[in-house]
Backbone as JSON, one array per atom type, in Angstrom:
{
  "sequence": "XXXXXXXXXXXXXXXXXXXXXXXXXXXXXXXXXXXXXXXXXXXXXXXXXXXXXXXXXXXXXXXXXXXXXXXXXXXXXXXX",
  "N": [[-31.24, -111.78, -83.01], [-32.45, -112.22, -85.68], [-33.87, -114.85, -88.58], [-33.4, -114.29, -91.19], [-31.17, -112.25, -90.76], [-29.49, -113.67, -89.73], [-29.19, -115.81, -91.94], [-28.12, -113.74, -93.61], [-25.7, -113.08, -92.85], [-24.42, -115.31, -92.28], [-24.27, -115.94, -95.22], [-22.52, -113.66, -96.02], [-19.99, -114.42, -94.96], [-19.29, -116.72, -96.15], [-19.55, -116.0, -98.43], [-16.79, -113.95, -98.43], [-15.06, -115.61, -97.16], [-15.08, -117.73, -99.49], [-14.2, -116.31, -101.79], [-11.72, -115.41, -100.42], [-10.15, -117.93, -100.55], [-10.5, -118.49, -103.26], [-8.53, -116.58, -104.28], [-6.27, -117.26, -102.8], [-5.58, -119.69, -103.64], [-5.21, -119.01, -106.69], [-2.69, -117.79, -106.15], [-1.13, -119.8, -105.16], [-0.87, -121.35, -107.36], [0.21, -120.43, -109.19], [2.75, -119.3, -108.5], [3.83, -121.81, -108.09], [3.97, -122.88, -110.97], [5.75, -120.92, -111.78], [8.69, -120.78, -110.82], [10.79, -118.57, -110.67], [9.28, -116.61, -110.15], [9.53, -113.63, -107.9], [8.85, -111.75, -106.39], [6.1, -110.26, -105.81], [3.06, -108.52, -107.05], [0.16, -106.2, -107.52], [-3.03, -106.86, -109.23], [-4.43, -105.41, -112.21], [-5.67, -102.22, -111.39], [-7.81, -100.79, -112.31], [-9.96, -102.33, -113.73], [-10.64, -104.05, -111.96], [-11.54, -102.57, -109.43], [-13.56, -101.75, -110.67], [-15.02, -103.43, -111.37], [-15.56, -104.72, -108.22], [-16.55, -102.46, -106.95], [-19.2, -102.85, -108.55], [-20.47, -105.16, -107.38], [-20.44, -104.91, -104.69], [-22.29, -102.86, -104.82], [-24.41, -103.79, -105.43], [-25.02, -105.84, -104.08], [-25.14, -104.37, -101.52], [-28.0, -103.42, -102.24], [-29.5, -105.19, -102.3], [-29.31, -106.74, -99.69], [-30.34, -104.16, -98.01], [-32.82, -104.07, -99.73], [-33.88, -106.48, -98.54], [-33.56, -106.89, -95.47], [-35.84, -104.3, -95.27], [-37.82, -105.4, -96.42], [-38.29, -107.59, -94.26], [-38.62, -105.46, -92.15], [-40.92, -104.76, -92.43], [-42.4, -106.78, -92.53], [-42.58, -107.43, -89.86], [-43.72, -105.33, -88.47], [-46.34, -105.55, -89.53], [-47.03, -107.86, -88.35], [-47.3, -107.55, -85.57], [-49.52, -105.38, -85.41], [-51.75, -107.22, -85.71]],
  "CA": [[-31.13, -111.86, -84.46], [-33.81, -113.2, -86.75], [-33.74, -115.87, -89.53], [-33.29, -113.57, -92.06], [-30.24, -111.84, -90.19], [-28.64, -114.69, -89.67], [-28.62, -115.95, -93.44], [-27.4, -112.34, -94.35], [-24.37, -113.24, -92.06], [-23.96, -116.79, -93.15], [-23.77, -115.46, -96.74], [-21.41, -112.97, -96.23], [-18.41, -115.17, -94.37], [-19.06, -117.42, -96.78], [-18.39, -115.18, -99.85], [-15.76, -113.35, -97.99], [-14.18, -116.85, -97.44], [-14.48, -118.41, -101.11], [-13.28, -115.36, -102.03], [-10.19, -115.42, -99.75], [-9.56, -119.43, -100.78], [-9.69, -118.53, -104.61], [-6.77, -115.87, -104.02], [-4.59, -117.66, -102.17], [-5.28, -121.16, -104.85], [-4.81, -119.0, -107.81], [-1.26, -117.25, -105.98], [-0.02, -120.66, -105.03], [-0.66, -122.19, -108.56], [1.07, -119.23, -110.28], [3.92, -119.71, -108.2], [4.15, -123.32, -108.61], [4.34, -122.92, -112.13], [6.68, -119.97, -112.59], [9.53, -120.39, -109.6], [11.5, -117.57, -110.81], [8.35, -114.52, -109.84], [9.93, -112.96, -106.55], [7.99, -110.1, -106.04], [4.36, -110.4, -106.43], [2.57, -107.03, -107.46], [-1.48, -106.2, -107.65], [-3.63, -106.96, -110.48], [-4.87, -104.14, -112.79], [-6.38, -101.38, -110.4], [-9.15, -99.84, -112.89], [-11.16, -102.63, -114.41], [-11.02, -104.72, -110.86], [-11.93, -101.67, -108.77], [-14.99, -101.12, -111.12], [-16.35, -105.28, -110.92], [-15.83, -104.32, -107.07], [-17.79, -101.39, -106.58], [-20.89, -103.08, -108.93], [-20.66, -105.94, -106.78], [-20.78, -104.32, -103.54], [-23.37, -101.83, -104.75], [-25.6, -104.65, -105.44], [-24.7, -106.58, -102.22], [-26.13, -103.25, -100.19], [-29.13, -103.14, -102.45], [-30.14, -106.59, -102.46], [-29.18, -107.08, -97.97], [-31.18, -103.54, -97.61], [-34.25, -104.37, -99.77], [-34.16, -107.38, -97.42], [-34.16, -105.73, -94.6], [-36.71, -103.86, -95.3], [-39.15, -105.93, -96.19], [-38.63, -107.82, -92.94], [-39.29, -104.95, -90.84], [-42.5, -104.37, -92.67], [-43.25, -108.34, -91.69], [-42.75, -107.11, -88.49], [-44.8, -104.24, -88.32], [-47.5, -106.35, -89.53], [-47.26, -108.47, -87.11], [-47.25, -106.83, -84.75], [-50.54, -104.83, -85.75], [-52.7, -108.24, -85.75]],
  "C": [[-32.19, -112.83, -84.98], [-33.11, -114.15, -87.84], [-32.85, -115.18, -90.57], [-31.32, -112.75, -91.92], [-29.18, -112.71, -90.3], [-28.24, -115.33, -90.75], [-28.04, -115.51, -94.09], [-25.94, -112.99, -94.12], [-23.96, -114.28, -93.03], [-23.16, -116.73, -94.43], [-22.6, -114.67, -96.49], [-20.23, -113.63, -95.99], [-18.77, -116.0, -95.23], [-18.86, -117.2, -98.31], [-17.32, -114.93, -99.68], [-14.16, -115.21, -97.69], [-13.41, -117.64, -98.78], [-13.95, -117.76, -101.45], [-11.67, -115.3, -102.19], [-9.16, -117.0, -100.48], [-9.56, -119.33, -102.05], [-8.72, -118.34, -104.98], [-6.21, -116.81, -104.01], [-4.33, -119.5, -103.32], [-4.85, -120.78, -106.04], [-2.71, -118.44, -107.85], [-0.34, -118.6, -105.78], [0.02, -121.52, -106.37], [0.05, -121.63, -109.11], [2.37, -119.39, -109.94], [4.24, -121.02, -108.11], [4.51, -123.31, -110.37], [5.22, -122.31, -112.52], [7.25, -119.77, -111.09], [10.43, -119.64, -109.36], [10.75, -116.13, -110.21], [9.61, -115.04, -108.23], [9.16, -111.92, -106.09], [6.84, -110.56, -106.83], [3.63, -108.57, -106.31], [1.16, -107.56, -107.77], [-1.75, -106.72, -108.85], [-4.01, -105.19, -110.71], [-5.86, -103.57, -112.04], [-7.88, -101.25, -110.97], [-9.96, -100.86, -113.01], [-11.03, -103.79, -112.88], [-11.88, -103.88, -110.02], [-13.72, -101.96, -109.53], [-16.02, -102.54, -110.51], [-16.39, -105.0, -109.53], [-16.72, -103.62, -106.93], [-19.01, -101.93, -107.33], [-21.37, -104.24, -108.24], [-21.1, -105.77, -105.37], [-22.12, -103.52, -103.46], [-24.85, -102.29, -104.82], [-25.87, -105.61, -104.65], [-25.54, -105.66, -101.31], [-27.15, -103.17, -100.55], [-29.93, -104.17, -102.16], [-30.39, -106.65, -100.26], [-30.28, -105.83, -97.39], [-32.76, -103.45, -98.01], [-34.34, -105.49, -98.65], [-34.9, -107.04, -95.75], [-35.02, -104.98, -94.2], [-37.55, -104.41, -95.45], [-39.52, -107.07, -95.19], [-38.98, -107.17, -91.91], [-40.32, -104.6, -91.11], [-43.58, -105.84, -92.56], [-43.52, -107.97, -90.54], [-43.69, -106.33, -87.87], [-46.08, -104.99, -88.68], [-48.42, -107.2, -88.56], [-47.64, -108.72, -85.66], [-48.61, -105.96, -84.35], [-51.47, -105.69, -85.45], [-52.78, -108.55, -84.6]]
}
């Protein structure tokens, strides 16, 4: 794995983390405040789904231009 590779990574477990640690800070504040919920249920499907998919779609564009223009470092490099 290259530099580049390895930052990709980095980044990702470390979105996928903050991520995970906002959840679970905004579920245990909610239930700290209101000790009557019992049943916890999703958020609104449609307008989350959508910020998902434009987030992701620009996650694959952004990690594959990358990508790419490291293996055309390479190829360069390689040439000289």
């Amino acid at each position: 794995m290259n530099k580049i590779e390895i930052g990709l990574l980095i980044a990702v477990i470390g979105i996928v983390c903050y991520v995970g640690a906002l959840i679970y800070y905004e579920m245990a504040y909610e239930l700290e405040q209101h000790p009557e919920i019992k049943d916890i249920g999703g958020p609104p499907v449609i307008t989350d789904l959508r910020l998902v998919a434009v987030v992701i779609g620009f996650a694959v564009m952004m990690c594959s231009i990358l990508l790419y223009m490291n293996k055309e470092v390479k190829n360069d490099k390689e040439k000289r």
